[in-house]
N, C-alpha and C positions, 0 to 999 in steps of 0.2 A: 597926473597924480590923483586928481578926484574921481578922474574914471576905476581905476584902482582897487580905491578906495568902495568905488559903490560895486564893483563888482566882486571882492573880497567880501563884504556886506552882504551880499545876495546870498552867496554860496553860503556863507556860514549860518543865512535866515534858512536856505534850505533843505542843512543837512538839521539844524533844528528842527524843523518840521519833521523831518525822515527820519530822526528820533524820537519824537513825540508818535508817530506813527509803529514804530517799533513796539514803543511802551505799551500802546492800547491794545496792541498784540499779544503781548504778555499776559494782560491782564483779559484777554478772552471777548474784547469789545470790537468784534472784528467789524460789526456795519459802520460803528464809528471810523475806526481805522480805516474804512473803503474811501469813507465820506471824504475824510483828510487826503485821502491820496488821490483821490480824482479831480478834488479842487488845486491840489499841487501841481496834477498830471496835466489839469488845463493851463498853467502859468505857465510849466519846463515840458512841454512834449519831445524833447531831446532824450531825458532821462531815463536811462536803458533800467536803472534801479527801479526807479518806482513803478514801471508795468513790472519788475520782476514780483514786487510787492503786490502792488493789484491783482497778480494771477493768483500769488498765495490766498489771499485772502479772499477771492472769489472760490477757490477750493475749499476753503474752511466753510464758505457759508453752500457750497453744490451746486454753484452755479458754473455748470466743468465750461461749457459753452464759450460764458464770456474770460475766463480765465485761458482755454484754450487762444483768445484773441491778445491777450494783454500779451501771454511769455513770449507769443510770435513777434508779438511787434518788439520784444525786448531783444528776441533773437537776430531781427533785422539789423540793428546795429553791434550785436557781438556775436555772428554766428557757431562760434567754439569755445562759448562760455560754457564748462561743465557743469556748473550751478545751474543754467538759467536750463540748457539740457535735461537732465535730472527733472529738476519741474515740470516740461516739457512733457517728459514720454511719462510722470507719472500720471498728468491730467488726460493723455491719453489712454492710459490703462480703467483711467474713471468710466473713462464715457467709451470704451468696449472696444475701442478701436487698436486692437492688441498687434495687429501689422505694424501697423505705424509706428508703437511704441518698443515694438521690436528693432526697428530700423534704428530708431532714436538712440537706445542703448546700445547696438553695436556701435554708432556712432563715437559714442561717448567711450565708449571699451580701445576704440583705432588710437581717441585723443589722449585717452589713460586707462592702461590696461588694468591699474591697480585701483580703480574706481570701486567703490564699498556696492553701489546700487544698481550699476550696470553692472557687477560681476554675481552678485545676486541675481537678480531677476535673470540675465542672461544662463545660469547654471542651472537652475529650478526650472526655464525654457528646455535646455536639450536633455536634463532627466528624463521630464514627463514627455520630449518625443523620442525618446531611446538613442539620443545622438552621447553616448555616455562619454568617450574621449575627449570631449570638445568643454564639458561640462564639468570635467577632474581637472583640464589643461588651467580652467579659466578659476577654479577654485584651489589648484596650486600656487598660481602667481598672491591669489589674494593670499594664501597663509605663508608664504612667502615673504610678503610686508609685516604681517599680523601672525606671529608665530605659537599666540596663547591665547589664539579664537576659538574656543572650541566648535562653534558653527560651522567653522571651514574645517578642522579636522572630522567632527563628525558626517559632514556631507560628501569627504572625500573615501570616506570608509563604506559608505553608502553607494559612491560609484562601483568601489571594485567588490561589492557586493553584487550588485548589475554588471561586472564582468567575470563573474564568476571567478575571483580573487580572493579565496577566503584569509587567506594567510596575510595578506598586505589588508582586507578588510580588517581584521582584527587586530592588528597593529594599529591602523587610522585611529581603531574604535575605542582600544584599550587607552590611547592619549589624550582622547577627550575626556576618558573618566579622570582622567591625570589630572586633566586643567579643571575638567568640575563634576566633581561625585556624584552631582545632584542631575546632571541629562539623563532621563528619562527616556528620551528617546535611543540614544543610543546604549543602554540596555536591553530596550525591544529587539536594536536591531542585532544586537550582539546573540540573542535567546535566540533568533530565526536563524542564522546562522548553524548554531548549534543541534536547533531542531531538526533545518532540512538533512544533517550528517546524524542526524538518528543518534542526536547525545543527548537523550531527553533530558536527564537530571541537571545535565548545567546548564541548559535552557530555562528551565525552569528554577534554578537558583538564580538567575538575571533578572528573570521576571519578577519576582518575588523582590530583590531588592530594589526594584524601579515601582513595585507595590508598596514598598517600605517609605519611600520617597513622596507618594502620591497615591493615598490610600482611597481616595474617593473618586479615582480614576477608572471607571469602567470599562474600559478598552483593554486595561491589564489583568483584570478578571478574566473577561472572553479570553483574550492573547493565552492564558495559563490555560483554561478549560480547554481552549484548541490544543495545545501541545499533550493532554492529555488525551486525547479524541485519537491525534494522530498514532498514537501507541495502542489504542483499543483498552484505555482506564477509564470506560464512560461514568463508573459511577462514583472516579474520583476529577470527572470534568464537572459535577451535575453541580457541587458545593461552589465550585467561581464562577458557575456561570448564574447558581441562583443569587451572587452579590452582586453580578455586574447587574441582574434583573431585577435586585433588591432598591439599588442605587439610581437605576434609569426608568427603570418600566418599559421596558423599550421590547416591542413586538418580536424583534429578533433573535433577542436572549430567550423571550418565550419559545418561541423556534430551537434555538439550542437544546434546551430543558427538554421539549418536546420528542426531539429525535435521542436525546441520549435513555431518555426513561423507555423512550419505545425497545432500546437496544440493548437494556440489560432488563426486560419484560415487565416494564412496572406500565402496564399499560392503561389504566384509569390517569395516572398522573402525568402520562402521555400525553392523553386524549385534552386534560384540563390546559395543559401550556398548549396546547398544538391551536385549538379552540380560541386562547387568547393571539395568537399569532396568526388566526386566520381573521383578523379583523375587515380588512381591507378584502377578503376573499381572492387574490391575487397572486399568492405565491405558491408557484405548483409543488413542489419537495412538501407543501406543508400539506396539500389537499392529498398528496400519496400516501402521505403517513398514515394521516386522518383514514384515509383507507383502507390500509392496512390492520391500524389499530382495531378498525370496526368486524376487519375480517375475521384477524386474532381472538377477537370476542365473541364468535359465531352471531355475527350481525351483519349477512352476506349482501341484502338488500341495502343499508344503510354503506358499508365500504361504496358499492356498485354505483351511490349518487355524486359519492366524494371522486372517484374516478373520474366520471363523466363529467364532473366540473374541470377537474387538472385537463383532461383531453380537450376544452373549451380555451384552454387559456394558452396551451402547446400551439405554437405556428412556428414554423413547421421541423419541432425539433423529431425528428423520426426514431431517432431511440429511443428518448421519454415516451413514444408514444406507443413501443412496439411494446416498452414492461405494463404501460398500464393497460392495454388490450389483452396481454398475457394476466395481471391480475384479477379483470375484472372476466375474464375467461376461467380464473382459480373461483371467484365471489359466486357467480353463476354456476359453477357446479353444487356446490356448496350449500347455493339455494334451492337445487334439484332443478335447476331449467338446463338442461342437456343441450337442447338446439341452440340459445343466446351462447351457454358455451363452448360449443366448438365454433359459433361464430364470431366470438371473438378470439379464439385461437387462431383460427385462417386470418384474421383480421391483424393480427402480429405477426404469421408466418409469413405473410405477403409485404408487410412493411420494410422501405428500403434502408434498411440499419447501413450503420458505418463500422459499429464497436465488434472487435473482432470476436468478442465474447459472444456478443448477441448474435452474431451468423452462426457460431457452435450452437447457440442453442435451440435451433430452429429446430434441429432432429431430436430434442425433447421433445416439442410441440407437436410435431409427427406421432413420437411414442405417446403421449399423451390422450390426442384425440384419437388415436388406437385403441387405448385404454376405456376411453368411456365405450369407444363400437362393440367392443368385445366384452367386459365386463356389465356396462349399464343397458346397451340398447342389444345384446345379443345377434349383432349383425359382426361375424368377422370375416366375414367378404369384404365389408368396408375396412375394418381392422387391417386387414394386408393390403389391400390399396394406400393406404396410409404409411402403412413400415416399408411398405418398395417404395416410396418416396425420399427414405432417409438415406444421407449421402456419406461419401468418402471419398475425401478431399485430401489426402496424407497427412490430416492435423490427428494427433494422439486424440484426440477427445471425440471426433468425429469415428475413428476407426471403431471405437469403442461401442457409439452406438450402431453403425452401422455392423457389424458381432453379432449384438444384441435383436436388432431389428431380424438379422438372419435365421436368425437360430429361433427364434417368434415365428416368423414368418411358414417356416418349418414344419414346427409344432402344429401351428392352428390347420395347415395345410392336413396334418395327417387326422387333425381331428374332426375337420370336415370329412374325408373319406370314409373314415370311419361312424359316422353320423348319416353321410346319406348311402351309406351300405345298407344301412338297418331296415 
């Protein structure tokens, strides 16, 4: 009876403690709270609770390490507690070890499929590897349980948006706004929907109202400037994207501004954003423009440097590299250096493209540097070496020059006869 008694005694001193430990947790004094449960954890080393406690609160204070040691040992004695799990693969997500922590929550997903943290993490997993079925399977069952989560409706809307499901996406997407007016995101995703089907205007009534919602969100600036970009209204994208750049200052939105001003010729105000976005000197789109700009401006020398920087930072994208040899082949006429431009014309016609465009346009590049033989350097010997060059390949755009190149070819032919008759 007095054994009983003191062992009744015990438990009830240290579930006391284990509430006192609790409290100090509450109240944010997590080294104290370590303090108590490690002097508890030396009395009861039984106590599968209190290392579950220790690991928490080694998490709270970063120390993933020794908290990765306490859940394990907690695990030892309950190894399909979903709680002590849970903690488990979160402290391995801490400390990087994302295999592991992937195993863990399928684990947890085998013991309870309706698990809130392993159906999370595990659906956000096969989004971002494209495993999209596996990812809708495992976010039905949760909405399933949970039928006024808008998280799971909107994320399920989101997959058959990744399956190209537009009709069941906008169903998912339209029930989220049901459950809460106020997501945000799924307005975004409901606009991109819209946009990719080329419905600009109710794209951008989405947008707008997920701007109404979250007015100092500059992601929803850009997001509207894009949907205007996409339709070719750059100088009604230039006004969201100067808030998203008003609100951030963000290099990139400089870039926006830069390319849309370049596109409807406002080129000083080009050149200022383009300038601010070439901070970092790294991003090639911005050093072409820049080039561009300078060309537009009869500033053939100043483009031709901005070039040869983009061509510095190109490895080994071959098409970027085949337009800007072709533009600084434009810049160098321009500047009157005839030789630098045809060599970088051969310099683009020789580069190995992919883009079907750019193989049409080789036989430009042919007529072209025919162009300077014959009109600038008075050699059209050279000029028809150049146009027998250009080909027909049964593409419409090809036959066209190859016509052209003929019927050149032709002509200079008889004017040469007629020149050395004389």
């Amino acid at each position: 009876m007095l054994f009983c008694f003191i062992s009744i005694s015990f438990i009830t001193n240290a579930q006391s403690k284990i509430d006192e430990v609790n409290l100090l947790m509450l109240k944010s004094k997590y080294e104290q709270a370590l303090s108590l449960s490690e002097k508890l954890i030396s009395e009861d080393s039984q106590n599968e609770q209190l290392y579950y406690l220790i690991a928490i609160l080694n998490k709270q204070l970063f120390r993933y390490t020794e908290s990765s040691k306490a859940i394990e040992k907690a695990l030892e004695f309950e190894p399909n507690n979903v709680e002590f799990l849970n903690e488990y693969a979160s402290v391995l997500v801490k400390r990087n070890r994302n295999v592991e922590a992937l195993n863990v929550y399928q684990t947890i997903q085998n013991l309870d499929k309706f698990n809130l943290n392993s159906g999370i993490y595990l659906s956000n997993h096969y989004l971002k590897n494209k495993q999209i079925e596996k990812a809708k399977d495992i976010l039905l069952n949760l909405y399933s349980k949970d039928t006024i989560n808008p998280y799971f409706t909107r994320n399920i809307g989101l997959c058959n948006i990744r399956l190209g499901k537009k009709d069941e996406a906008l169903k998912w997407l339209n029930l989220t706004l049901k459950l809460d007016s106020t997501d945000v995101k799924a307005y975004v995703f409901i606009a991109r929907i819209y946009s990719a089907t080329e419905e600009f205007d109710i794209a951008l009534e989405y947008i707008q109202n997920a701007i109404n919602i979250d007015p100092m969100n500059k992601d929803l600036y850009k997001q509207a400037g894009d949907i205007h970009v996409l339709r070719n209204h750059n100088f009604r994208a230039i006004p969201r994207y100067l808030k998203a750049y008003e609100i951030g200052n963000d290099p990139y939105d400089a870039r926006n501004l830069g390319f849309c001003y370049y596109k409807i010729k406002k080129f000083e105000k080009s050149k200022y954003y383009l300038k601010i976005a070439d901070a970092d000197g790294l991003d090639l789109q911005v050093k072409i423009f820049l080039g561009n700009v300078y060309q537009k401006q009869g500033a053939p020398d100043t483009s031709i440097t901005y070039y040869d920087q983009a061509l510095e930072i190109i490895i080994p994208d071959f098409d970027s590299m085949y337009s800007l040899y072709e533009s600084k082949a434009e810049s160098y006429y321009y500047a009157g250096d005839l030789e630098k431009s045809i060599e970088n014309y051969l310099l683009a016609y020789n580069t190995d493209v992919k883009s079907f465009w750019l193989k049409v346009g080789k036989n430009n590049i042919l007529i072209d540097i025919a162009a300077i033989y014959e009109e600038k350097l008075n050699d059209k010997y050279k000029a028809i070496e150049y146009l027998e060059k250009v080909k027909n390949e049964k593409i419409t755009f090809n036959d066209d020059h190859y016509k052209y190149a003929q019927q050149h070819i032709k002509k200079l032919k008889e004017e040469l006869f007629f020149e050395e008759g004389k």
